[in-house]
Backbone as CSV, one residue per row, in Angstrom:
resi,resn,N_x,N_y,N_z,CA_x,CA_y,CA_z,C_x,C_y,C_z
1,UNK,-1.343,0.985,-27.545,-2.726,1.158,-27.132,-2.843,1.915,-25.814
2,UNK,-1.995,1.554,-25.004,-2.361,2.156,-23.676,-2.249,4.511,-23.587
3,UNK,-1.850,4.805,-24.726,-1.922,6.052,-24.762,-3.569,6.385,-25.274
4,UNK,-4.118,5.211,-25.984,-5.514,5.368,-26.315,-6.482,5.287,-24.696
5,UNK,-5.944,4.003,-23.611,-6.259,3.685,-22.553,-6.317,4.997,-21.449
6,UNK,-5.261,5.740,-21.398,-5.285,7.193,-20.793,-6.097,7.854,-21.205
7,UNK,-6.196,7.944,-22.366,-7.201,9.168,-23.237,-8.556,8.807,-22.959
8,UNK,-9.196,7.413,-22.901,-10.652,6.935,-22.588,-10.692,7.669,-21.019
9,UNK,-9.794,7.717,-20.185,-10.168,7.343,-18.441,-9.923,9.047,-18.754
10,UNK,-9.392,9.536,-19.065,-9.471,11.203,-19.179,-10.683,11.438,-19.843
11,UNK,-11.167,10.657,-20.532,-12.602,11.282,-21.274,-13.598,11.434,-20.434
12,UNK,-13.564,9.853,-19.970,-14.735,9.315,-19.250,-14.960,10.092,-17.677
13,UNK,-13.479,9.890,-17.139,-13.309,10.487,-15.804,-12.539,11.578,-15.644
14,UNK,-13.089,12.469,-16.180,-12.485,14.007,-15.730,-12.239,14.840,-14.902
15,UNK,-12.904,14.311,-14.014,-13.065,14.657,-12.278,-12.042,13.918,-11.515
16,UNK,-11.671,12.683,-12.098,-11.606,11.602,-11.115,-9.824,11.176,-11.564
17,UNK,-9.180,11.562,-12.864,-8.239,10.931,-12.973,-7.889,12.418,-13.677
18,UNK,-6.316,12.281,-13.099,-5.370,13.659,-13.649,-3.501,13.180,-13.776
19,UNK,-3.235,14.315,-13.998,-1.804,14.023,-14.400,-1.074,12.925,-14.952
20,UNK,-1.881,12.247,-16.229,-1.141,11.629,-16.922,0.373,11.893,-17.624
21,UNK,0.701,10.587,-17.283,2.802,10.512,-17.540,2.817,9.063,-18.369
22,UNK,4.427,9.165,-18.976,4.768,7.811,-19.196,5.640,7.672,-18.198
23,UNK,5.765,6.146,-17.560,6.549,6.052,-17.119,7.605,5.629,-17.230
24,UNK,8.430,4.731,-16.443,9.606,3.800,-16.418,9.364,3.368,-16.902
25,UNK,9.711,2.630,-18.172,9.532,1.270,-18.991,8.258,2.024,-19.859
26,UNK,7.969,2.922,-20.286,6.864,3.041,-21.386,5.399,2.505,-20.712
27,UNK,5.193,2.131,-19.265,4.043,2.392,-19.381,3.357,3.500,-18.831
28,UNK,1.927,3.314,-18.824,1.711,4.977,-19.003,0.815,4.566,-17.735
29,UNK,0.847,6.170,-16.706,0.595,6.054,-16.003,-0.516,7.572,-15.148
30,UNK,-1.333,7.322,-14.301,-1.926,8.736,-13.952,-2.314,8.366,-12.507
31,UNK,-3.267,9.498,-12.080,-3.171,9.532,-10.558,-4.797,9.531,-10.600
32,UNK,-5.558,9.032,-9.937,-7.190,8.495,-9.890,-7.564,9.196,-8.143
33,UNK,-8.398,9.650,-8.404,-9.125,10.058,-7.049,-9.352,9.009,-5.963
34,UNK,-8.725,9.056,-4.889,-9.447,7.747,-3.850,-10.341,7.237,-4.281
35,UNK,-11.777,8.505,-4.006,-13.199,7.475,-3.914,-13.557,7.301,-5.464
36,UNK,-12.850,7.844,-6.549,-13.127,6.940,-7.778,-12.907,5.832,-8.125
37,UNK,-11.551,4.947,-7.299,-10.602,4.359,-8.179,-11.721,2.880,-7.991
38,UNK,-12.418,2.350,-7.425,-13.468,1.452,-7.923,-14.212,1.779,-9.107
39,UNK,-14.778,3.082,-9.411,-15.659,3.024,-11.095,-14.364,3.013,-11.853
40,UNK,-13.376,4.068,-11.665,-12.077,3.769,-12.638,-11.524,2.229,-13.395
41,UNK,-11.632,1.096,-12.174,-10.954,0.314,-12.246,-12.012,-0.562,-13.022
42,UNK,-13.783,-0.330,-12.338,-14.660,-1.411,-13.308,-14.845,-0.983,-14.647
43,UNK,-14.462,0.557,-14.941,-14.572,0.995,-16.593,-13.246,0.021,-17.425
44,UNK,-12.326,-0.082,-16.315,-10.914,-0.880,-17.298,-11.030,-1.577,-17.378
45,UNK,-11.743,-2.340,-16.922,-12.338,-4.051,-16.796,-13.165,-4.379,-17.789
46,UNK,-14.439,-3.909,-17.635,-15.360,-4.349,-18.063,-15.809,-3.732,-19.589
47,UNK,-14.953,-2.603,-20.051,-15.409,-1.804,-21.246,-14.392,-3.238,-22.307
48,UNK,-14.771,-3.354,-22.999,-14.429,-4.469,-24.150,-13.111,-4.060,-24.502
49,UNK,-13.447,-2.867,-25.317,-12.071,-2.392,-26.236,-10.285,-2.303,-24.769
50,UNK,-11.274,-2.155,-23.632,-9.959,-2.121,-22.766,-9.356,-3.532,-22.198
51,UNK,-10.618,-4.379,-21.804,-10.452,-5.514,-21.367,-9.245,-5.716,-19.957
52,UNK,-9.017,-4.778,-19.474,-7.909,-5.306,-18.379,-8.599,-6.071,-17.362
53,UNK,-7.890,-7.388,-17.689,-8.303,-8.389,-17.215,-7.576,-9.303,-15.286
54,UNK,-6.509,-8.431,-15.530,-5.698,-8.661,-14.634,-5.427,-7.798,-14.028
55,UNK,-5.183,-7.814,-12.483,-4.500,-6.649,-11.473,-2.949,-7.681,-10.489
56,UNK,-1.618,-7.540,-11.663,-0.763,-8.478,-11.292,-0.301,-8.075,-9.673
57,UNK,0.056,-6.572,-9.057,0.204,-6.453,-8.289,-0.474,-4.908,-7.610
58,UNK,-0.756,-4.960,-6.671,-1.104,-3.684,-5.813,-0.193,-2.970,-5.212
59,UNK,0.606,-2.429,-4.684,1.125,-2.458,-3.953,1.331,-0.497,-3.162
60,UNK,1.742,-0.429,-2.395,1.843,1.426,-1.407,3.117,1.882,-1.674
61,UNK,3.396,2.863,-1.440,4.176,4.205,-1.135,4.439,4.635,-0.066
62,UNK,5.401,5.030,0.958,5.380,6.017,1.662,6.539,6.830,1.190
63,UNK,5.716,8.253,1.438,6.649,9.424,1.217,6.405,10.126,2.213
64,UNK,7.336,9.614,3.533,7.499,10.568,4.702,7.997,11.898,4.713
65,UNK,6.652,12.735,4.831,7.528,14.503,5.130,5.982,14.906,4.244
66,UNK,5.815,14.179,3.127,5.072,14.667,2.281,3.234,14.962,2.740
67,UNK,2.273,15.286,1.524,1.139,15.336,2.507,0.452,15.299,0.771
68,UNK,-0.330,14.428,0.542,-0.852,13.421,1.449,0.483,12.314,1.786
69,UNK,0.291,11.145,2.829,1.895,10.702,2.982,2.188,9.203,2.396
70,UNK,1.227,8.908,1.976,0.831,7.785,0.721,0.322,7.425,-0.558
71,UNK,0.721,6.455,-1.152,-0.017,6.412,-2.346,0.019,4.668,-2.375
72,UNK,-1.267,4.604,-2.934,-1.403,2.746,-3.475,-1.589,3.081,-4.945
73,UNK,-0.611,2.256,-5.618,-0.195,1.844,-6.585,-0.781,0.661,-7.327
74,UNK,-1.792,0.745,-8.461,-2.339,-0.253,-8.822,-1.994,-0.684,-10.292
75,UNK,-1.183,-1.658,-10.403,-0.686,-2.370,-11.921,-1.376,-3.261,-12.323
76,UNK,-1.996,-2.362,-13.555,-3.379,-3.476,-14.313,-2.928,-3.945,-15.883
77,UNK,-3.399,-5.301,-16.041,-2.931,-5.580,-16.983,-4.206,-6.135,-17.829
78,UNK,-3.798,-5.589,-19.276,-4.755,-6.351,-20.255,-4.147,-7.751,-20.994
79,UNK,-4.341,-9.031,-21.100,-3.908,-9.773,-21.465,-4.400,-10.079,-23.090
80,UNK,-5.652,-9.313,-23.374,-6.414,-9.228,-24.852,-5.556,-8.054,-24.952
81,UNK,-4.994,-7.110,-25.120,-4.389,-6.577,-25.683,-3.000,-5.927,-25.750
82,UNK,-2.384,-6.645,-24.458,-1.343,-7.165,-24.205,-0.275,-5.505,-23.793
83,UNK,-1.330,-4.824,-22.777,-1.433,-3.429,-22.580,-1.346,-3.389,-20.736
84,UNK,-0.287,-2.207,-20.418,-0.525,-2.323,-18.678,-0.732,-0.779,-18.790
85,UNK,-1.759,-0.352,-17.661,-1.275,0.636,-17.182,-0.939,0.502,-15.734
86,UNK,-0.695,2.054,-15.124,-0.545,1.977,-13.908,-1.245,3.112,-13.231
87,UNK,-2.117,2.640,-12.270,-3.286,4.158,-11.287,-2.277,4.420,-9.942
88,UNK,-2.256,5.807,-9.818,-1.625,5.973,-8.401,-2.736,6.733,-7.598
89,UNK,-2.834,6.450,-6.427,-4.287,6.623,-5.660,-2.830,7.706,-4.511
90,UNK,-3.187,8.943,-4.000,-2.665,9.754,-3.074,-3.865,9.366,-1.931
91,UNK,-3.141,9.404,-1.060,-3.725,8.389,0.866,-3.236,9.304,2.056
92,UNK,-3.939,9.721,2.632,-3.519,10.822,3.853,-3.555,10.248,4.951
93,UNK,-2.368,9.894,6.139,-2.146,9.693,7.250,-3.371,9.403,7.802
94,UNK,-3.659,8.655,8.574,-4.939,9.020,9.723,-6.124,7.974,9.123
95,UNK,-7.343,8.286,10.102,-8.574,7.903,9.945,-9.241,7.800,8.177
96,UNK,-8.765,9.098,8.048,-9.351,9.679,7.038,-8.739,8.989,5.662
97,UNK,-7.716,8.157,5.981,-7.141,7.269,4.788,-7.371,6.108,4.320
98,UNK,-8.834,5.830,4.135,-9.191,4.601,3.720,-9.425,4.573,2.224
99,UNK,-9.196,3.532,1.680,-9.428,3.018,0.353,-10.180,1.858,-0.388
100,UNK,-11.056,2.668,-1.006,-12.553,1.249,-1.618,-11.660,0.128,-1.819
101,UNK,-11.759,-0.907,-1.721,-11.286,-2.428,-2.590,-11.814,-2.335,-3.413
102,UNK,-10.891,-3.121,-4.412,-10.962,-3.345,-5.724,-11.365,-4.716,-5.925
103,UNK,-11.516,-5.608,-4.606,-11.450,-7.222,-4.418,-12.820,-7.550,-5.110
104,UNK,-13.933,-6.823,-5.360,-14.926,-7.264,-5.757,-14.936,-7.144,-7.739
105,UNK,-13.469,-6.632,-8.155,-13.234,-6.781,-9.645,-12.033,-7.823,-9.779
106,UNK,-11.101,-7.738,-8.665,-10.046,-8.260,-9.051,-10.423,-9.758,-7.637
107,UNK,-10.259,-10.885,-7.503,-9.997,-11.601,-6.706,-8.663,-11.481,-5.642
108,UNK,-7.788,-11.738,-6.647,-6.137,-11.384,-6.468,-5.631,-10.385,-5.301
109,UNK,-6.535,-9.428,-5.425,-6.232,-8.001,-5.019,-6.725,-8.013,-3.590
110,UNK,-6.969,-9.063,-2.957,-7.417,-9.268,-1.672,-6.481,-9.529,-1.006
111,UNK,-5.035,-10.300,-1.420,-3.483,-10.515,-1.155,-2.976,-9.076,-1.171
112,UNK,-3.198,-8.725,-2.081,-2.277,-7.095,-1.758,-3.009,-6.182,-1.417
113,UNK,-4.012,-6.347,-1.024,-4.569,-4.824,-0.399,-4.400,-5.422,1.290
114,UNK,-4.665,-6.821,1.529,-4.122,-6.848,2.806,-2.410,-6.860,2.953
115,UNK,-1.498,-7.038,2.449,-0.167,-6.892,2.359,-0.060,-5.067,2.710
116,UNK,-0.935,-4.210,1.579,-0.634,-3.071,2.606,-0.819,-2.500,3.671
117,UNK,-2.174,-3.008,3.989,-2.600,-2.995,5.123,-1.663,-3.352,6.344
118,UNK,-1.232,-4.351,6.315,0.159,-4.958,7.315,1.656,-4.463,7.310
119,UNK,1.788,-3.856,6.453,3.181,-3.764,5.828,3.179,-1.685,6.267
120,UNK,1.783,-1.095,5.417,1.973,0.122,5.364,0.905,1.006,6.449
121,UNK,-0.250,0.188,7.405,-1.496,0.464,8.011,-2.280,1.411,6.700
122,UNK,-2.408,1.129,5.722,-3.435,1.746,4.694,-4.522,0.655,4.560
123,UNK,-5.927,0.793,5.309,-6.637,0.051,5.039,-8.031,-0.085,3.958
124,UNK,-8.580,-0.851,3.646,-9.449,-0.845,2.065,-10.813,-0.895,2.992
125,UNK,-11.519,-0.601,2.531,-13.196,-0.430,2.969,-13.992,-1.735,2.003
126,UNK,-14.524,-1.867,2.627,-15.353,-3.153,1.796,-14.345,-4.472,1.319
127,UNK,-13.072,-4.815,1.839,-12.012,-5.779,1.990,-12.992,-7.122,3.072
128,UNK,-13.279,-8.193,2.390,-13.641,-8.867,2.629,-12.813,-9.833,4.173
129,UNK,-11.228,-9.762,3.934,-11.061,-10.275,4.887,-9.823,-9.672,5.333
130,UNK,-9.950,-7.901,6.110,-8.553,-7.087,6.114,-8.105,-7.433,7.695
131,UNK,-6.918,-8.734,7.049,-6.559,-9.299,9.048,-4.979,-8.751,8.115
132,UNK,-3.790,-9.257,9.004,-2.280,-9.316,8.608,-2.569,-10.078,8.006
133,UNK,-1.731,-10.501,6.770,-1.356,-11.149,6.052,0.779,-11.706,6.209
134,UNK,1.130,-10.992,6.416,2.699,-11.526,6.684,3.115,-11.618,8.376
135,UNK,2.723,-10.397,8.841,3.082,-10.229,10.685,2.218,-11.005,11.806
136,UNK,2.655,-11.015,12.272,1.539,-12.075,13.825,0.716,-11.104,14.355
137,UNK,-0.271,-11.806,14.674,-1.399,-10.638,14.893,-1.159,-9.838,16.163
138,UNK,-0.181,-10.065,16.740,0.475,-9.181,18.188,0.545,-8.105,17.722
139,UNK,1.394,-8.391,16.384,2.768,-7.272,16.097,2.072,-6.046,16.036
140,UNK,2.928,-5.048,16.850,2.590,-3.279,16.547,3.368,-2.556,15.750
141,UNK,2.414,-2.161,14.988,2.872,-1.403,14.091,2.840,-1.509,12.942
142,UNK,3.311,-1.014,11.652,3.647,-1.424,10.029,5.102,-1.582,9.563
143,UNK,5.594,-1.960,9.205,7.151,-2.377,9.441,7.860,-1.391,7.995
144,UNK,6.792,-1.328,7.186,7.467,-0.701,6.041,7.282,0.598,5.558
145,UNK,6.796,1.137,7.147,6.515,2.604,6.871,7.734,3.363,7.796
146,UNK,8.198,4.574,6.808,9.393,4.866,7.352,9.862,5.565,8.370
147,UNK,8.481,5.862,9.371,8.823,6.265,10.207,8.890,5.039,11.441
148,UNK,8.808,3.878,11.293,8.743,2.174,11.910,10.371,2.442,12.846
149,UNK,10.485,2.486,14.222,11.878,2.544,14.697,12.747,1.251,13.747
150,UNK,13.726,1.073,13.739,14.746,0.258,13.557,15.241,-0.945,14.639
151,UNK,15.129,-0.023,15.935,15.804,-0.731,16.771,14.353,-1.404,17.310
152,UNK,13.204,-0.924,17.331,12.058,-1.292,18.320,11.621,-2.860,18.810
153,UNK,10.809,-3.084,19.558,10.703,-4.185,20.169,9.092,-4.647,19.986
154,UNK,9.046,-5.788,20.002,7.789,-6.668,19.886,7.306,-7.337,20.745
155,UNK,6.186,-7.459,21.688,5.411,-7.871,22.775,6.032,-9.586,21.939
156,UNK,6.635,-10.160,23.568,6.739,-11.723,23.549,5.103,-12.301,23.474
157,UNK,5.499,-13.498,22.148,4.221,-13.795,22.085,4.558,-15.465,22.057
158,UNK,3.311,-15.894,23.508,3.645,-16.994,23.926,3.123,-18.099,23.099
159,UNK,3.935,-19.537,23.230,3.584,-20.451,21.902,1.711,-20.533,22.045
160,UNK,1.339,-20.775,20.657,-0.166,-21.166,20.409,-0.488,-21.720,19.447
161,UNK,-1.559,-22.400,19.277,-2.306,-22.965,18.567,-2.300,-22.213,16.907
162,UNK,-1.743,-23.370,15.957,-1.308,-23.022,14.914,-2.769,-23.390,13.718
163,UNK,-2.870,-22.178,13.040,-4.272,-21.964,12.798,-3.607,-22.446,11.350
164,UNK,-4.043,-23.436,9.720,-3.313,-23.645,8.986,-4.405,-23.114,8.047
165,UNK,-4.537,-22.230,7.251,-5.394,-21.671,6.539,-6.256,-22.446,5.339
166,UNK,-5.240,-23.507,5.286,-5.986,-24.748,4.398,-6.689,-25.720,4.658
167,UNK,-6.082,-26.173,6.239,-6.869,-27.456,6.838,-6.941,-26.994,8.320
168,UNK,-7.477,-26.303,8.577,-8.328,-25.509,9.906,-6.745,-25.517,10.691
169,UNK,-7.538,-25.625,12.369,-6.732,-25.002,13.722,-6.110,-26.631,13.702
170,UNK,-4.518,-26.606,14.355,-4.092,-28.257,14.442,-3.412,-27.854,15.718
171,UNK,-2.390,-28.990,15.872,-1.632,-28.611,17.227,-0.229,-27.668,16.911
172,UNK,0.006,-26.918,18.079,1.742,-26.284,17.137,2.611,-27.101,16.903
173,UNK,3.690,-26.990,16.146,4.551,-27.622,15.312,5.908,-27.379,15.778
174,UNK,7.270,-28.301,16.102,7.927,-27.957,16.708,9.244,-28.208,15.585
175,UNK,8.800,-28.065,14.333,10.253,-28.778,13.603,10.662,-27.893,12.840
């Protein structure tokens, strides 16, 4: 099915989605315009015959040297028809590299669009809550972008008040 799934988002979005491939493992995959990939993603959702119901993971790219020098990677899954594809979104260095959330189709996708955010500084527009998700809120920098030194250093950050995301602010914890 998912070669039928390419062929709808090429019908529908002709402007907006290009260079369809298969990929690794047979699924099939294309490249979606930044500011489309929200109608892209609610046509995969919400059109019946596609039903992708799931977005298992999000996740970035860096391809240092290259231009644009990112890509977010979105793996959607249909569980009614037991079909994945995969959208690759191209992301340019700078200001100018922001990306719609998808958090208002997918819930899920609020974990990994802040994961890239922390991991790669690619941030989502309309991201309900874009703080770090893995690093301390000191930390400078993105750790998994490849131009991140190796050897570099991190502002000492003095003990504090341990905030527990389930049962509010408590005292810090020493064990």
């Amino acid at each position: 099915m998912s070669k039928a799934v390419i062929a709808a988002l090429v019908e529908r979005f002709p402007d907006a989605v290009h260079a369809p491939y298969e990929g690794v493992g047979g699924d099939d995959c294309a490249f979606v315009e930044r500011s489309r990939i929200v109608d892209v993603c609610r046509f995969l959702k919400e059109d019946p015959s596609l039903a992708f119901n799931m977005s298992p993971y999000i996740t970035a790219v860096d391809y240092l040297g290259a231009s644009p020098r990112f890509e977010v990677v979105y793996n959607l899954l249909s569980t009614v028809h037991n079909t994945r594809v995969r959208l690759r979104v191209k992301v340019p260095e700078g200001p100018e590299g922001v990306v719609p959330s998808v958090t208002g189709l997918w819930r899920g996708a609020d974990w990994f669009e802040r994961y890239c955010w922390d991991m790669y500084g690619i941030p989502f527009s309309g991201h309900p809550d874009m703080r770090r998700l893995l690093m301390y809120d000191e930390f400078e920098g993105h750790p998994l972008r490849k131009d991140y030194p190796l050897r570099g250093r991190q502002p000492l950050v003095v003990e504090r008040e341990v905030h527990d995301i389930f049962r509010g602010p408590g005292p810090a914890s020493r064990d």
